[in-house]
Structures are given as C-alpha cells and as structure tokens.
MDAnalysis code that builds the backbone (N, CA, C; Angstrom):
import MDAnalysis as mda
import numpy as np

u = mda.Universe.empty(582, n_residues=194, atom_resindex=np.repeat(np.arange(194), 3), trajectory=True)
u.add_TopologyAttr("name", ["N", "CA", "C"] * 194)
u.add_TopologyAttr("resid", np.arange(1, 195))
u.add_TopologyAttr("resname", ["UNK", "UNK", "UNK", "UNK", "UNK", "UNK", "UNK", "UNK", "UNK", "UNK", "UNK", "UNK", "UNK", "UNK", "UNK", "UNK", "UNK", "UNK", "UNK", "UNK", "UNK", "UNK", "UNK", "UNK", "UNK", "UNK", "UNK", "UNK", "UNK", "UNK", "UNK", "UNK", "UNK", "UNK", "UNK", "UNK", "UNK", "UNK", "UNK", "UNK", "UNK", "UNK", "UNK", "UNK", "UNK", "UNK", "UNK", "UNK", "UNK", "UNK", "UNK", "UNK", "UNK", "UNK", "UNK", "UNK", "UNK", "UNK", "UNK", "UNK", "UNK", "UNK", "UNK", "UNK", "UNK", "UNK", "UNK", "UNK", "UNK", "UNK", "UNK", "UNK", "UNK", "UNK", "UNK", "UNK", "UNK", "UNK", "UNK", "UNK", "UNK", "UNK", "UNK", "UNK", "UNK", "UNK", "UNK", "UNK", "UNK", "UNK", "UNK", "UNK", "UNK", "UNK", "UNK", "UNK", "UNK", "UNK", "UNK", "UNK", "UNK", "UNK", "UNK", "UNK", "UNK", "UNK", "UNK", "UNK", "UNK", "UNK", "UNK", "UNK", "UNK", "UNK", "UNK", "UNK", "UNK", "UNK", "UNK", "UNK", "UNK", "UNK", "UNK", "UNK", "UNK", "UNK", "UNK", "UNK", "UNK", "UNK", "UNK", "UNK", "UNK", "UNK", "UNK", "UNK", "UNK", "UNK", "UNK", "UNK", "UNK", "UNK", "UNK", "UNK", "UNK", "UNK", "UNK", "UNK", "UNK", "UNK", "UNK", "UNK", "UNK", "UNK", "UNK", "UNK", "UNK", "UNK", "UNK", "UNK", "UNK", "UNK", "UNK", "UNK", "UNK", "UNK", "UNK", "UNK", "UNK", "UNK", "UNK", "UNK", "UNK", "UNK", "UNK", "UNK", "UNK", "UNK", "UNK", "UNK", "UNK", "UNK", "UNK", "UNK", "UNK", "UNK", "UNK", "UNK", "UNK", "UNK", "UNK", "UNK", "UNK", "UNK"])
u.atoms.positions = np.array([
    [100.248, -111.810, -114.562],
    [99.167, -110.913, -114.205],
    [98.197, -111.637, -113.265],
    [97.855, -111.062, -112.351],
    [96.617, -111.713, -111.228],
    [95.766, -111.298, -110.954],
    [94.571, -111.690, -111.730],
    [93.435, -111.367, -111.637],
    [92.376, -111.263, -110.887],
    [90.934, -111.422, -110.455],
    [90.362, -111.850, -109.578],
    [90.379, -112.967, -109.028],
    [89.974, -114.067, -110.327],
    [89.663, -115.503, -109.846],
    [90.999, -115.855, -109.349],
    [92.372, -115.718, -109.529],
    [93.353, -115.995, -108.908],
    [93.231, -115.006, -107.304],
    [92.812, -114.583, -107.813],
    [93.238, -113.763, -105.778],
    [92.420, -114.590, -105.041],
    [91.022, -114.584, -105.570],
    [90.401, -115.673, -104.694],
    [90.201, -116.915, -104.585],
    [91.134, -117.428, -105.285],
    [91.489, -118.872, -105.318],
    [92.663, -118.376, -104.195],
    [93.548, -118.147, -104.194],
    [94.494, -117.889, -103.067],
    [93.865, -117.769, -101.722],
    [92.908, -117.165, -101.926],
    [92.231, -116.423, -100.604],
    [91.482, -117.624, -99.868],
    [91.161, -118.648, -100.872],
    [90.382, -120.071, -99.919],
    [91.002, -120.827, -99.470],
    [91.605, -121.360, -98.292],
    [92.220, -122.254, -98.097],
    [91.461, -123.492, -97.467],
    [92.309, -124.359, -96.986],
    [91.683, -125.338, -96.428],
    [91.560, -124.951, -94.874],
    [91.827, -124.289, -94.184],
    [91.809, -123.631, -92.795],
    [90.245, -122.905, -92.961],
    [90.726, -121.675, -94.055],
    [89.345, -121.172, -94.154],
    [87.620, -122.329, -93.986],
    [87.917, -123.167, -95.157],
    [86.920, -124.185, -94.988],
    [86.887, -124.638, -94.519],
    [87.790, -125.420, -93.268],
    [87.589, -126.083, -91.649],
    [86.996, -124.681, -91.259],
    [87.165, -123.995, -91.368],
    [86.454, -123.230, -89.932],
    [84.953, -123.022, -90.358],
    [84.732, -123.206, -91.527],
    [83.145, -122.910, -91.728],
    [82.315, -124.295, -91.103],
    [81.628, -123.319, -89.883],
    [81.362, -124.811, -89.282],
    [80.126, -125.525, -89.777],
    [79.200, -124.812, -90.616],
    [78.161, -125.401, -91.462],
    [78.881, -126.825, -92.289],
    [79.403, -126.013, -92.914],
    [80.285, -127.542, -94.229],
    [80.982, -128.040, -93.371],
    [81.780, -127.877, -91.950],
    [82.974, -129.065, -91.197],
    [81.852, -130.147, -90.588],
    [80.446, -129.908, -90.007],
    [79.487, -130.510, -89.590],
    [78.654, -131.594, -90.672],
    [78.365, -131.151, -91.560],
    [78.658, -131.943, -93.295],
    [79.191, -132.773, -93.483],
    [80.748, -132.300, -93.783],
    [81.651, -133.165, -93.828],
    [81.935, -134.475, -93.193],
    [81.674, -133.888, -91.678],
    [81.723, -135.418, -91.080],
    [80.790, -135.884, -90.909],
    [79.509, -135.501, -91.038],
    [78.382, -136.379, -91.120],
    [78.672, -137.142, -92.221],
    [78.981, -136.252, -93.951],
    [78.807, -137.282, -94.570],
    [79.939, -138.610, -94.338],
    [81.221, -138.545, -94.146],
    [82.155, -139.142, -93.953],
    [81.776, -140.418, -93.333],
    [81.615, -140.280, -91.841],
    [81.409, -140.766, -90.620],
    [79.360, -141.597, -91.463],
    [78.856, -141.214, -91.914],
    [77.877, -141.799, -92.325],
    [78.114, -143.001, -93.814],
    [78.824, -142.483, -94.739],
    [79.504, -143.292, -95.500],
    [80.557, -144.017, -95.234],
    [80.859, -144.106, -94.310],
    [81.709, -145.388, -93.554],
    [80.980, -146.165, -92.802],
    [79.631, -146.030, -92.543],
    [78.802, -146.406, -91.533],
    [78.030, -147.383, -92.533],
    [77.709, -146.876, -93.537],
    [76.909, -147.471, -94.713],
    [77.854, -148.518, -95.459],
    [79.037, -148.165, -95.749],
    [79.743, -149.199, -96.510],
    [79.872, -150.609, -95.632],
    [80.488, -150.007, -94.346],
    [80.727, -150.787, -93.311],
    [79.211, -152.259, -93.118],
    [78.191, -151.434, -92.943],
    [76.854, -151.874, -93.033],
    [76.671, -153.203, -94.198],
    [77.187, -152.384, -95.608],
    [77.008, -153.492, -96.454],
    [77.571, -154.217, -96.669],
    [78.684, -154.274, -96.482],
    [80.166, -155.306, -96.603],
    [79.470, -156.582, -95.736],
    [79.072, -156.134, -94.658],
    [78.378, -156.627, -93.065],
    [77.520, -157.974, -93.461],
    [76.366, -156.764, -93.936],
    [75.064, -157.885, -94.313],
    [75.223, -158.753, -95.511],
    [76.125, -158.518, -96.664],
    [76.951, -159.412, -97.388],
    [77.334, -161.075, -96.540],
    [78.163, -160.749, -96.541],
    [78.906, -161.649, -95.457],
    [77.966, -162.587, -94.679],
    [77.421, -161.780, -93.456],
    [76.345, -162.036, -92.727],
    [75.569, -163.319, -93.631],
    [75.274, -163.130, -94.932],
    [73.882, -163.467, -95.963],
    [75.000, -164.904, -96.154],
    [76.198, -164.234, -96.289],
    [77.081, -165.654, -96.711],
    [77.263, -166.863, -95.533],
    [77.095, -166.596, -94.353],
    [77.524, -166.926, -93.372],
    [76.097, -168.001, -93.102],
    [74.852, -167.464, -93.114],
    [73.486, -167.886, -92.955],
    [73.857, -169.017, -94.030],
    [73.834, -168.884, -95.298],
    [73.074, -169.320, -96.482],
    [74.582, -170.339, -96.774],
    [75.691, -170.300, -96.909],
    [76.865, -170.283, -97.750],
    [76.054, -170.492, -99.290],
    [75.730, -169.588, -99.666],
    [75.165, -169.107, -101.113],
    [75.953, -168.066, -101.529],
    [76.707, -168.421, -102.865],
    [77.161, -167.163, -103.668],
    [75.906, -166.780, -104.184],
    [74.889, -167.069, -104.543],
    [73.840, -166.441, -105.291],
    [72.736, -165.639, -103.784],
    [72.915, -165.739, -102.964],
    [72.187, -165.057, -101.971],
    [73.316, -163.804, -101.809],
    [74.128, -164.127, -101.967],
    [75.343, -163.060, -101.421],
    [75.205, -161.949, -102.461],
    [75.318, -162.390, -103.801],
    [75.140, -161.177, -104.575],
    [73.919, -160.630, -104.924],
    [72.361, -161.497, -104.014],
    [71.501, -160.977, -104.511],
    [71.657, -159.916, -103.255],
    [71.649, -159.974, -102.012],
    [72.261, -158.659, -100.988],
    [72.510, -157.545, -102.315],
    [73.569, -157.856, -102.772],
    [74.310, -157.020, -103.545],
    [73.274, -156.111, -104.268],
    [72.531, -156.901, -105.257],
    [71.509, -156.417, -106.246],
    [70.220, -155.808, -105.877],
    [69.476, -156.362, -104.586],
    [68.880, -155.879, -104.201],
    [69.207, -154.515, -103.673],
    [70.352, -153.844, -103.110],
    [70.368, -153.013, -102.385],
    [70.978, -151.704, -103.364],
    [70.592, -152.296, -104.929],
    [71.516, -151.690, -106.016],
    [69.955, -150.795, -106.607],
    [69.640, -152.101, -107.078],
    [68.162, -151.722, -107.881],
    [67.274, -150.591, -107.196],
    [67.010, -150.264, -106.012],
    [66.130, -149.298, -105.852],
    [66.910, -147.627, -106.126],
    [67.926, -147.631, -106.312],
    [68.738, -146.441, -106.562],
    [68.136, -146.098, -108.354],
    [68.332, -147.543, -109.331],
    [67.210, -147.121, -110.233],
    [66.332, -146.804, -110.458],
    [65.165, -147.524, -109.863],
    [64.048, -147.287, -109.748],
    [63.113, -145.880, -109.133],
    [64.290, -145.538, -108.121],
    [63.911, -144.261, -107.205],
    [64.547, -143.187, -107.919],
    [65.507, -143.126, -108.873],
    [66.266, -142.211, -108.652],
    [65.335, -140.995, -109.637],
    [64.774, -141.001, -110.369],
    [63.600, -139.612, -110.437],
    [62.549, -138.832, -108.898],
    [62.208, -139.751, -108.627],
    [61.519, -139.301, -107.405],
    [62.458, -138.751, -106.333],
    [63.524, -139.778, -106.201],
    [64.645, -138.792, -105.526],
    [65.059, -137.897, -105.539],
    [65.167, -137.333, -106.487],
    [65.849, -135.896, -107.130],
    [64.419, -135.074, -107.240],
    [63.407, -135.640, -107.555],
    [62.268, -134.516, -107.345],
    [62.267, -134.081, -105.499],
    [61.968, -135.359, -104.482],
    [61.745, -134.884, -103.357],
    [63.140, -134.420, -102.516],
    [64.672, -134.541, -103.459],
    [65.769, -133.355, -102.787],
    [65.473, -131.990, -103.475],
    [64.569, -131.919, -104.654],
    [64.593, -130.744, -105.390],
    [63.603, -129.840, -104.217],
    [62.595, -130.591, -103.674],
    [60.818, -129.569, -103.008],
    [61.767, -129.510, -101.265],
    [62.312, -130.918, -100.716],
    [62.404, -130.733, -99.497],
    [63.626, -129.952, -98.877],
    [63.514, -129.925, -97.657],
    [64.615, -129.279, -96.923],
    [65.722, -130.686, -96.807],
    [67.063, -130.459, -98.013],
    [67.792, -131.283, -97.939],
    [68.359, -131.848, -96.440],
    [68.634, -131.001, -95.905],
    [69.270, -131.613, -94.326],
    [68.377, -132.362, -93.734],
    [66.887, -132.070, -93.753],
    [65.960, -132.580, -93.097],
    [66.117, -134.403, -93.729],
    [66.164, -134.477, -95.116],
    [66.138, -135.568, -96.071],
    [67.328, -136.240, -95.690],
    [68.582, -135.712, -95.538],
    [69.778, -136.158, -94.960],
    [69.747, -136.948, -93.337],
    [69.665, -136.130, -92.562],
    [69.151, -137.206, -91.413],
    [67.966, -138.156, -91.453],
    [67.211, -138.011, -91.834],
    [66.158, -139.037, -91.535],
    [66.861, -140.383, -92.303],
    [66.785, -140.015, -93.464],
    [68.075, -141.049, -94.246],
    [69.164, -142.139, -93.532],
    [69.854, -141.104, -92.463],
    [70.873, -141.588, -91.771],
    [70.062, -142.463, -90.481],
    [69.227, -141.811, -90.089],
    [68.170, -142.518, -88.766],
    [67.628, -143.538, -89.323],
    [67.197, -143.691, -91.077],
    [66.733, -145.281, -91.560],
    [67.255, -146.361, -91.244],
    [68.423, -146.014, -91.879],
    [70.027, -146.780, -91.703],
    [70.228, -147.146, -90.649],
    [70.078, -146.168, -89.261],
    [70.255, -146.797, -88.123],
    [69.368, -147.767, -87.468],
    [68.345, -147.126, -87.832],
    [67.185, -148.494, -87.476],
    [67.606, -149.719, -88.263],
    [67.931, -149.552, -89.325],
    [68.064, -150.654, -89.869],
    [69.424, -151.483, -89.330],
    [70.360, -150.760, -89.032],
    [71.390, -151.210, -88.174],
    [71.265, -151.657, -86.727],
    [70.018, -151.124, -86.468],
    [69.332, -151.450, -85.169],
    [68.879, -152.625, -85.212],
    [68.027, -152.804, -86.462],
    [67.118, -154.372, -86.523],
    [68.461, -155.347, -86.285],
    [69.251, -154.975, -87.116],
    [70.554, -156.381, -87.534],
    [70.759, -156.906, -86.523],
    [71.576, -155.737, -85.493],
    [72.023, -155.806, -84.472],
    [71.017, -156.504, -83.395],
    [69.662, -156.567, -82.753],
    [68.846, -156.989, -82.324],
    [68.721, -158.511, -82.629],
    [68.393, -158.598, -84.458],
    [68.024, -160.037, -84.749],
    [69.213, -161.000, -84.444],
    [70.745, -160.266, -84.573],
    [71.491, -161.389, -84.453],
    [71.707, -161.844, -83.284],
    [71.583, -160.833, -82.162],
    [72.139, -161.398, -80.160],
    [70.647, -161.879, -80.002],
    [69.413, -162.207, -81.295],
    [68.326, -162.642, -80.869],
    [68.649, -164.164, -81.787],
    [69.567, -164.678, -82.430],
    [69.616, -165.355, -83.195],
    [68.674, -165.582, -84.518],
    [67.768, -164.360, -84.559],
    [66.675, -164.383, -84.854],
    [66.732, -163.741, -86.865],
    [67.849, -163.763, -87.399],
    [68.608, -163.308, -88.826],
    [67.864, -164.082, -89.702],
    [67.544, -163.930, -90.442],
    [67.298, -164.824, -91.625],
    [67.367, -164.474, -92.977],
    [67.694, -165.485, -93.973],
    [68.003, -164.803, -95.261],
    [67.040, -163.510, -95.883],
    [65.685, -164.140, -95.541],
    [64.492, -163.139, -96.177],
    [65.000, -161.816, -95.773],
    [64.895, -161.557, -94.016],
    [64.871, -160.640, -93.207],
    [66.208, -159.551, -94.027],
    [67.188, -160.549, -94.336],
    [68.558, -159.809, -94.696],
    [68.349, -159.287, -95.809],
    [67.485, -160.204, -96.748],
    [67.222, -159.368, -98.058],
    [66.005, -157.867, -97.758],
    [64.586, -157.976, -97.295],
    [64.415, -156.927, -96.970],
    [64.758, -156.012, -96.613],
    [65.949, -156.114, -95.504],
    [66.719, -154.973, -94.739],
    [67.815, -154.202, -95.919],
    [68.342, -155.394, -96.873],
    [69.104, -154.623, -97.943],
    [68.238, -153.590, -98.888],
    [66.934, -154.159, -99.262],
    [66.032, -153.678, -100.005],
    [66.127, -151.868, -99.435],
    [65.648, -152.111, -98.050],
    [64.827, -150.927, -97.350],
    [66.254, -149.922, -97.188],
    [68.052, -150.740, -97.330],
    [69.453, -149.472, -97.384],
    [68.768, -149.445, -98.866],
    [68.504, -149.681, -99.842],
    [69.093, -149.291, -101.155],
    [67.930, -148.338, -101.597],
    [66.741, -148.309, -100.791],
    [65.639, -147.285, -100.943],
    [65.972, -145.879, -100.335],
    [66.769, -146.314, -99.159],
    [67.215, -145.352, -98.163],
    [68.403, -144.350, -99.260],
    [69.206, -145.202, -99.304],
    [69.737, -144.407, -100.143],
    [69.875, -143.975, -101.467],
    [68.655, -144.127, -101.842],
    [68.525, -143.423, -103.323],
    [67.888, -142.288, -102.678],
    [67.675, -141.764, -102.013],
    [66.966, -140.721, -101.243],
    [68.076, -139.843, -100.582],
    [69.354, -140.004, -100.382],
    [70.360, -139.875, -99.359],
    [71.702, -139.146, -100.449],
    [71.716, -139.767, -101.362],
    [72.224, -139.879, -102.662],
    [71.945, -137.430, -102.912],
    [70.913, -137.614, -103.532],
    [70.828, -136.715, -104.678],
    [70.507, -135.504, -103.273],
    [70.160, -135.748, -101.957],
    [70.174, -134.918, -101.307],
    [71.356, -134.324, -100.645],
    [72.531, -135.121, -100.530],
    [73.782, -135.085, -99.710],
    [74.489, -134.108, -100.908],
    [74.021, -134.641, -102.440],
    [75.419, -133.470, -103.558],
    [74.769, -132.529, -103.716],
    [73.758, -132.003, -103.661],
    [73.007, -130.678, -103.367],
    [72.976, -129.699, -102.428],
    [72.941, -130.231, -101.445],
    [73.504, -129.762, -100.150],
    [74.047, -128.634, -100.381],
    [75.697, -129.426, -100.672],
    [76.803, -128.671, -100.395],
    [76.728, -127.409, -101.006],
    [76.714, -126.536, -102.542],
    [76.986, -125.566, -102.679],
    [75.912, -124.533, -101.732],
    [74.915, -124.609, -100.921],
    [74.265, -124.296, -99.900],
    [75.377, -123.913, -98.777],
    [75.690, -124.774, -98.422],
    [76.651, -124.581, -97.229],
    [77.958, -123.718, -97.502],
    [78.261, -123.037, -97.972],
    [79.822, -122.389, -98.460],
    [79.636, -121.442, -99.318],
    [80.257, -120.383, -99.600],
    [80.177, -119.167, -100.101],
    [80.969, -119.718, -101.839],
    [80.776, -118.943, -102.595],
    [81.054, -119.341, -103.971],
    [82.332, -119.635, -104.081],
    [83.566, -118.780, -103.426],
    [84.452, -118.966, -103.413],
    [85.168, -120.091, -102.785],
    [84.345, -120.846, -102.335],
    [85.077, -121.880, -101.220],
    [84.341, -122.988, -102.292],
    [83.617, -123.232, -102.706],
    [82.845, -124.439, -103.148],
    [83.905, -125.362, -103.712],
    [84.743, -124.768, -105.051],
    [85.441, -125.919, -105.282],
    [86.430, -126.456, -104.562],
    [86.636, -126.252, -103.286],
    [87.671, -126.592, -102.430],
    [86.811, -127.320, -101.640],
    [85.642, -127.138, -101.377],
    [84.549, -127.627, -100.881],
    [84.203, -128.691, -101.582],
    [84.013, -128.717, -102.453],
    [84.003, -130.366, -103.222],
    [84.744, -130.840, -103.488],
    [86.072, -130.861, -103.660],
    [87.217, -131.647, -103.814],
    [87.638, -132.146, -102.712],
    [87.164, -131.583, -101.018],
    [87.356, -131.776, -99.896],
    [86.293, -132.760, -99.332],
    [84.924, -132.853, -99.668],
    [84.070, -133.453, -99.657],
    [84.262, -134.920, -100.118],
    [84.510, -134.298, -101.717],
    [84.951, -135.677, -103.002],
    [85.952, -136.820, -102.151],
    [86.956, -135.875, -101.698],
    [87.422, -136.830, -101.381],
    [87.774, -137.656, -99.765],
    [86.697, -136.687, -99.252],
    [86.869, -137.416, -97.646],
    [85.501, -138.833, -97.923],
    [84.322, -138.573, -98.528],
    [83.267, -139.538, -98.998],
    [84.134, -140.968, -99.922],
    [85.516, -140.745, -100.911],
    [86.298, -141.667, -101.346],
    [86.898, -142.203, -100.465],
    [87.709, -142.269, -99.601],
    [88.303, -142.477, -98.171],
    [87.747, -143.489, -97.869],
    [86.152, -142.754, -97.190],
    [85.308, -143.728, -96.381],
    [84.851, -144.718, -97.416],
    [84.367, -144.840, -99.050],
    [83.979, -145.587, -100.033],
    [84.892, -146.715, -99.821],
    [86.410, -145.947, -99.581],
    [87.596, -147.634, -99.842],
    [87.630, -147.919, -98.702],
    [87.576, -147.300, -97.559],
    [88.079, -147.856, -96.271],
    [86.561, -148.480, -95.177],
    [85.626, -147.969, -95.646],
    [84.440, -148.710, -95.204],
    [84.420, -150.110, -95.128],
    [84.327, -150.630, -95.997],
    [84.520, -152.397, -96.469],
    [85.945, -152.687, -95.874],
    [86.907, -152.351, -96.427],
    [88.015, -152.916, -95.269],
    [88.036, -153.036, -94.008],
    [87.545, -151.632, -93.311],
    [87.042, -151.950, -91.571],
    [86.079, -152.822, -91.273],
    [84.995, -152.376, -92.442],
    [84.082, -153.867, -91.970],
    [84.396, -155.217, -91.788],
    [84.884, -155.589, -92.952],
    [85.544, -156.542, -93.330],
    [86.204, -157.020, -91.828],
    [86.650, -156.125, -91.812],
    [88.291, -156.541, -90.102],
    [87.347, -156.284, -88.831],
    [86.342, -155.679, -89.066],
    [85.663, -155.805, -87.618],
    [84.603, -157.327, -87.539],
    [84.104, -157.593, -88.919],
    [83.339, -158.464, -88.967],
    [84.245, -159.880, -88.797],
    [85.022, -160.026, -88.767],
    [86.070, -160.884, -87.826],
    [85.877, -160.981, -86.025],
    [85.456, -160.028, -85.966],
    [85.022, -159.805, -84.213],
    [83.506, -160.056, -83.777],
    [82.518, -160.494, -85.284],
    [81.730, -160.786, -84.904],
    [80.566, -159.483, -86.071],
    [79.385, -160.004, -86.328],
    [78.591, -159.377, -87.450],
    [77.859, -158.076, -86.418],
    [77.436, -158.936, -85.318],
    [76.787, -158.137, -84.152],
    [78.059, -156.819, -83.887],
    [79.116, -156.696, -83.429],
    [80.399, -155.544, -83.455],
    [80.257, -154.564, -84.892],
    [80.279, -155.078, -85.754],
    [79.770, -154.427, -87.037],
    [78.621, -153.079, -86.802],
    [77.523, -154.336, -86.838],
    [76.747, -153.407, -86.429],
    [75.595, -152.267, -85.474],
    [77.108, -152.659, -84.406],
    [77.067, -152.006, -83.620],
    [78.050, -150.960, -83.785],
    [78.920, -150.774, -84.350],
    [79.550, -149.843, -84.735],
    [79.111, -148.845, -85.551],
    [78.193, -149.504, -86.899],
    [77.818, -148.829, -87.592],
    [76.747, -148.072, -87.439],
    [75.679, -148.804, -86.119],
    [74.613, -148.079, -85.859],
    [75.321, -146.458, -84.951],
    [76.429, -146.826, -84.503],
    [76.749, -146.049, -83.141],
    [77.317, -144.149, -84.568],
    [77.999, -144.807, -85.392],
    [78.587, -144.147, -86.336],
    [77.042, -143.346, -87.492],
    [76.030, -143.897, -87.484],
    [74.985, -143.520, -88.199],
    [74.425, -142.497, -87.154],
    [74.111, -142.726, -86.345],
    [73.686, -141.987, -85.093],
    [74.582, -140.767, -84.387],
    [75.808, -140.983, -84.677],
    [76.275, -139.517, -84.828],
    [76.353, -138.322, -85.896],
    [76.499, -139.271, -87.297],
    [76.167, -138.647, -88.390],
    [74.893, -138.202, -88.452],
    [73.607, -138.027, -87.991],
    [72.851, -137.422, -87.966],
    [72.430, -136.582, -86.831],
    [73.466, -136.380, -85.744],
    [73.282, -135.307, -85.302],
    [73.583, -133.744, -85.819],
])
C-alpha cells in the first residue's frame, strides 16, 4: 500500500534538491568553507610545530581553538536564535578569512609567532562557535518539508567529506609551503561567503 509519506519520499530526489538553488548555494558554501577551515587548522597546527618544535604548543593550537565553542556555545545559539542566520554565516566565513589573511601576510612577512598563532586560533574557535549553531539552523529554512531529509543527509554528508578530506589536503598542500595553505584557504573562505 502507498501512502502519502511514501509518494513523497519518491517525489524528492537528489536532482530535485540540486536544482533548489537556495540549498545548492548552502551547500557549497558550507562545503567549500569547511574545507577551508579544516584546511586552516591542520595549517596553523603544524605552522605552531614548525615555529616552536613543541608538542605542547601544538596541542595547545588544538585546545585553544576548542574551548571557546564551550564557553560560547549558549550565546551562540541565543544570537543564531534573534539574528538573520545567513547574515551570521558570512561574516563568520569573512572572520576566518581575515584571519587567513593575517597568517598569510605574517608569514611572506616572516613576521609568525607562537603568541600571534595562539591568538589567531583563539579568535577561529570564537568564530566558530558562532558559525556552528547558525549553519544547522539554516537549513530546514532553505527547502520545502519534503526535501529536508534529503537535505540533511546531503548536507551531513558533503560537510563529512570536507571534515576528512580538509586535513589531508592541508596536510599535502602544507608540504608546498604554510603561506600556499593559506592562501588557498583564504581564496576558498572568500568564495564561501559569497
């Protein structure tokens, strides 16, 4: 027997949801921005290792850029609850790029330093506790009821993709140099927020 929810589960495809160009514009922002960000941190990791050869500087990168996702994450979810999420979404992505901007600047300035690297991690992990609770809200906005769970499983898993394959590209670009990194990543943040 075939009911409603089966007809319109049939009726959504993945064609249908490429063509909705609200969520395909989404999509690759978030994608193309979470590859930009992983890429970013793998980066300034490294980078911190490269300055310092400190395992304990390396994972404080790590921690620092962890902890403000705690600390923020009520206020976060209050100011994705009042603001215009997209608005919260780019500016987010434009932090990031500045901040991919500074990297990129301090290093063809030789001018990097451990502090500098830890602030700049500080100011991604503020960035994105803000970036976070506005980006999964978003979505059921963008797509009609019937498309959503195809819409998040499509989402879910183009944002997993970029989660595993971020750090590996970084990783292989940061072989070509920390400055290529993040210059890539600024170039990749900066489209994601168009």
């Amino acid at each position: 027997m075939e009911g409603p929810a089966l007809t319109a589960h049939h009726a959504s495809t993945l064609g249908d949801l490429i063509r909705e160009r609200r969520f395909f514009r989404y999509w690759l922002s978030r994608v193309a921005g979470a590859m930009a960000t992983q890429m970013l941190m793998v980066a300034m990791a490294w980078h911190m290792y490269e300055l310092t050869s400190s395992a304990w500087d390396l994972g404080l990168v790590g921690l620092v850029q962890f902890v403000p996702a705690l600390l923020l994450a009520l206020l976060a979810g209050h100011v994705a609850d009042r603001w215009p999420r997209g608005r919260i979404i780019v500016v987010c992505l434009l932090g990031q790029a500045l901040v991919a901007a500074v990297l990129l600047q301090a290093t063809w300035a030789d001018a990097l330093s451990r502090d500098l690297l830890l602030w700049l991690s500080l100011v991604m992990g503020a960035i994105r506790a803000f970036q976070m609770p506005a980006s999964q809200a978003l979505l059921p906005a963008l797509v009609s009821p019937s498309l959503l769970p195809r819409a998040m499983a499509f989402s879910s898993a183009g944002l997993q993709a970029a989660i595993l394959g971020g750090p590996a590209l970084g990783g292989f670009v940061f072989a070509l140099g920390a400055d290529v990194v993040y210059a890539l990543s600024l170039a990749l943040l900066l489209v994601a927020s168009l």
